[in-house]
N, C-alpha and C positions, 0 to 999 in steps of 0.2 A: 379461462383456465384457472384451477385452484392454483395459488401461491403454497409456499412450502410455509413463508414468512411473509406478511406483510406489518408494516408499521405507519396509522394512521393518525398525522399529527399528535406525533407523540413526543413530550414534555417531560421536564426535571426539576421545580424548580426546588432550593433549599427551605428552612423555615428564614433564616436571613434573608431571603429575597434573593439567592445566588441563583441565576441561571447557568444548569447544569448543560440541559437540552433543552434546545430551541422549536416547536412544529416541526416533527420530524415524520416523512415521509419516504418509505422503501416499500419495492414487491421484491422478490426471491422467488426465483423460480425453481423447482422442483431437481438435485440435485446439480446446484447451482455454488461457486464455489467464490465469496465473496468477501473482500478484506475492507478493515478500516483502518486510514492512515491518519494524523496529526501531530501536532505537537503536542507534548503533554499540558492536561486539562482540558484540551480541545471538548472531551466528552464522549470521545470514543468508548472508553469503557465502562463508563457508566450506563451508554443504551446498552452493549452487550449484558451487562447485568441485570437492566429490566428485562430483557428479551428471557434470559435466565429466571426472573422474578425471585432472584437475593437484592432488587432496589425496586420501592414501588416508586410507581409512576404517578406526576402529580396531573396530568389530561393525557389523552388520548386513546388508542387501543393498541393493542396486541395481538394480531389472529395467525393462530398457527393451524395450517391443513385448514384452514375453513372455520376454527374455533377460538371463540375469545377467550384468550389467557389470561387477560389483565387482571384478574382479581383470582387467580388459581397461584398456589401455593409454587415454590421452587419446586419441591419434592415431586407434584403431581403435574407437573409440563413435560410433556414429550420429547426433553432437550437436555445433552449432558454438557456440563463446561469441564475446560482442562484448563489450570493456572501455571502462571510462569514458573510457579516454586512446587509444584509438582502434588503437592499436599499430600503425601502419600505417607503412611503410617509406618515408623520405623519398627515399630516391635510384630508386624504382622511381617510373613513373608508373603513373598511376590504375586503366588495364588488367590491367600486370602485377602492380601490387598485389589487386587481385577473382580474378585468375587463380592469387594463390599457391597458395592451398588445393588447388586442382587439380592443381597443378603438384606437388605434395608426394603426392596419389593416385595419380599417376603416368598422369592422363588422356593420350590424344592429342591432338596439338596442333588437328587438325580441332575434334574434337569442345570441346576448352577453347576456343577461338577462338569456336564459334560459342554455347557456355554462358557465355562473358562479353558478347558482342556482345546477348545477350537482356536479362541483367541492365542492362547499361550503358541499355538504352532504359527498360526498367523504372524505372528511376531518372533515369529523364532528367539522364544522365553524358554523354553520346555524346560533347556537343564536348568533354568533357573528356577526352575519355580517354588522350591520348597527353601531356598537363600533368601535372608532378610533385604528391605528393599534399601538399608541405608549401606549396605554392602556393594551397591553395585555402581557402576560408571552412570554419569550425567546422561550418555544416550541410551543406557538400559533404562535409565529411569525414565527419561522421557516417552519411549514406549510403551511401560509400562503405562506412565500417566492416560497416553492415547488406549492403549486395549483397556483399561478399566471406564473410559469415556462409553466406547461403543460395544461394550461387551453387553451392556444394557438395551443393547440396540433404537438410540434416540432417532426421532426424527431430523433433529437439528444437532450436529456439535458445533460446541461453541467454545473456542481459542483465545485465552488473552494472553498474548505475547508468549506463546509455547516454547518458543525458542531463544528467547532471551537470557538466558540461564547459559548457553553453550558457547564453547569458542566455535569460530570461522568456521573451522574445516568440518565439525561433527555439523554445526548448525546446515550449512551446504550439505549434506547427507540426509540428515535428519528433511530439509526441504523437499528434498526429490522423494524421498517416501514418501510421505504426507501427502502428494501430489498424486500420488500413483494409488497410493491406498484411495482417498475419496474419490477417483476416479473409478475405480475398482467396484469401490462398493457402493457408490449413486447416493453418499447421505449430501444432503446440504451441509455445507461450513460454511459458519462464521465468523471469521480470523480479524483479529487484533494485533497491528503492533505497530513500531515504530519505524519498524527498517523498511523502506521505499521500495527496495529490489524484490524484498519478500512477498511485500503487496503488489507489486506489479511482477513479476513473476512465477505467482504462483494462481493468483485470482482470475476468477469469468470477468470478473466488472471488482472497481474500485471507490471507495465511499472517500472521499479527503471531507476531512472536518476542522472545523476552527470556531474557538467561541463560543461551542456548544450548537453550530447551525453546521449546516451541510453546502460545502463548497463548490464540490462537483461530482456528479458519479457516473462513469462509464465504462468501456473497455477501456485495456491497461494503456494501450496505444494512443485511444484518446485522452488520456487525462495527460499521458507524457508529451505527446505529439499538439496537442492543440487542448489548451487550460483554457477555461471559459471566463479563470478571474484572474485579479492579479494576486492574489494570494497562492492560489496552485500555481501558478507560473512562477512566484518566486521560492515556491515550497520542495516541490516534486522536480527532480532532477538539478541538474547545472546549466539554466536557461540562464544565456549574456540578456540584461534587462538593459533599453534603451529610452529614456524616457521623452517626449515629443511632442507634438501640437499640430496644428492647420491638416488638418484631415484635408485630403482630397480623394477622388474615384478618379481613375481613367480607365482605359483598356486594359493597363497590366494591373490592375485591381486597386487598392486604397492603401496609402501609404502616408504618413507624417514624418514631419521635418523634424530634425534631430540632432543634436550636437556635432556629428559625423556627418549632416545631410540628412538627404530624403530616405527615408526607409519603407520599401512594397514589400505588402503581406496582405494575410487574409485575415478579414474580422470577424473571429471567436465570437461574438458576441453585438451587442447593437450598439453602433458608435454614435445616433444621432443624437445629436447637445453634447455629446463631448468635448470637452474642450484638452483635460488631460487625458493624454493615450500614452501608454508602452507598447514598446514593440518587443515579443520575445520569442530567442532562437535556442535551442539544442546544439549545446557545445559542441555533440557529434556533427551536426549540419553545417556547421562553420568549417568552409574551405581555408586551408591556409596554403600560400607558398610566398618566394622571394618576392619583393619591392619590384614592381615592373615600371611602376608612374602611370600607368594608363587610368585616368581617370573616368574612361566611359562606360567601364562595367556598371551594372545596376549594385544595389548594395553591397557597394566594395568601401572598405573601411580601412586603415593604416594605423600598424601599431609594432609595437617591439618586444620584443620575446622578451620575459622576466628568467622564466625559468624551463626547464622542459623533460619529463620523466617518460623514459622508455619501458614497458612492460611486454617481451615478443613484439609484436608487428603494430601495437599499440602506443602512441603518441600523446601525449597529455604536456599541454603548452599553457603556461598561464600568460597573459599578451597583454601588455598598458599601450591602449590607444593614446591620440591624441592630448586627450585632453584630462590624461590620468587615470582614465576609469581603465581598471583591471579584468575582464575576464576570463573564462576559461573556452582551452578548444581541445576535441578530441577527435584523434584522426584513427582510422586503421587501415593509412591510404601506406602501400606497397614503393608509393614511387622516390625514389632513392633521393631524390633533390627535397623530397620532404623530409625525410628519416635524418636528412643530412643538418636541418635548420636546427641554431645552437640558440644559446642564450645572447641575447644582444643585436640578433639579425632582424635586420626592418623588415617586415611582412607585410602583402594582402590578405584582405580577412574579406571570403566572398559570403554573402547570406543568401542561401537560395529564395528567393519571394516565395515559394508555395509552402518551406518552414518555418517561415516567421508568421509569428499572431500576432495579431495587434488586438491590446485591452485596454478596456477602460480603467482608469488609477483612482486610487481615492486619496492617496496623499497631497 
């Protein structure tokens, strides 16, 4: 199968010797809809800018549909980018702003005319479209930024942090288009940003990067549910991190001892010669209720509510075990002896074995 996007050990380095990107390897499949998450300088957006070709690349390739791009101009790749600050020209209005791109291809005016008059409906712009673009709200503009994207009609658009500019509620809005437009119209995306929920709720597959090297990439589910490293595991979500030793295997799977005891889970990844392992859970996965004493549950842990915030049906408890470590638990359990637990009640804290990972640590 052609890829839409493939990227073949592909590299960044600086002339300082800065490593930007590390041999980077991806396919993208043919409207395929795929986000990069890290912290800043990870290096996330410097691939999406070679992928764009506004940063050359110091090895590797680029093949977009089956074609090497790596030494093709920005202008002449089959790929449009949209930037967090919108870049949109204040003194054109809304039309001729959607129309530049065309206008730079060197369309006829018929045919640009009647390819912005489509997009402008699509995006229900219409009354706007002869009002200048510094006239209008943060999510008109943001639209606008998107129909000038694909009014050119790219093979790839490419996103870096589109929605970073918005508060909550429009950004939440602004999400759920986007989702439903590239669903809609089958292009591949390639989305950037910082915020976790947006990579994992809106992407096929998720790229986490660190360092300028690539950490993990898979469904959303996988990268939250089961992290392959301890970098994703203490990155992506509010996983309680347990750190531990003496691996063993039995029946109920592989589990290391831990300041709390023994902890079963399943290993993410290949534990042989390790000697440091974490184990890590999904603050949702953590069962909480009152102090019973029974100590023979399997990974049952004791600790004391710090603090505890109600949102509807939803329960967020931050809990100091034992022996001081803090973490977090999130319930959306209904049952009134839970809803009921305050700050300062001694709890069990269950870990179900089949959501804890166990990984290898490099600290």
């Amino acid at each position: 199968m052609m890829h839409d996007l493939e990227l073949i050990r592909v590299g960044k380095t600086y002339p300082d010797g800065t490593v930007a990107v590390s041999e980077f390897d991806l396919q993208v499949s043919p409207g395929e809809f795929v986000a990069f998450v890290g912290p800043s300088g990870c290096g996330k957006s410097t691939t999406l800018r070679m992928v764009a070709g506004f940063e050359a690349i110091t090895h590797g390739d680029i093949i977009i549909k089956g074609k090497n791009v790596s030494a093709i101009p920005a202008e002449k790749r089959p790929t449009s980018m949209i930037f967090q600050n919108y870049a949109l020209f204040p003194h054109l209005n809304v039309r001729d702003n959607i129309g530049f791109g065309l206008d730079v291809k060197g369309v006829a005016r018929k045919e640009r005319d009647a390819k912005v008059d489509r997009i402008l409906d699509m995006f229900d712009l219409s009354q706007f479209a002869d009002r200048k673009a510094d006239r209008l709200s943060g999510g008109q503009r943001q639209r606008i930024a998107l129909a000038r994207g694909l009014v050119v009609e790219p093979q790839i658009l490419l996103l870096d942090e589109p929605l970073g500019a918005l508060d909550a509620n429009l950004r939440r809005v602004i999400q759920n288009e986007l989702k439903l437009l590239q669903r809609e119209l089958g292009i591949t995306f390639v989305f950037v940003t910082h915020a976790q929920d947006e990579a994992l709720g809106l992407s096929d597959r998720v790229i986490v990067m660190n360092n300028g090297q690539v950490e993990q990439i898979g469904r959303p589910e996988e990268i939250y549910g089961s992290p392959m490293t301890e970098f994703v595991a203490r990155f992506i979500g509010a996983n309680a991190i347990f750190e531990g030793r003496d691996l063993r295997q039995d029946a109920a799977g592989h589990s290391i001892l831990t300041a709390h005891g023994r902890i079963t889970g399943h290993a993410s990844s290949d534990l042989r010669g390790t000697s440091a392992i974490i184990a890590a859970v999904p603050a949702e996965a953590i069962r909480i209720g009152a102090r019973t004493g029974d100590q023979s549950v399997p990974n049952r842990l004791h600790g004391t509510i710090d603090t505890k915030h109600r949102i509807g049906s939803i329960c967020r408890f931050k809990v100091s075990l034992s022996n001081g470590q803090a973490i977090d638990v999130e319930t959306a359990s209904r049952d009134r002896h839970v809803m009921a637990l305050a700050a300062g009640d001694h709890v069990d804290l269950d870990c179900p074995p089949e959501r804890v990972s166990l990984l290898p640590t490099h600290s």
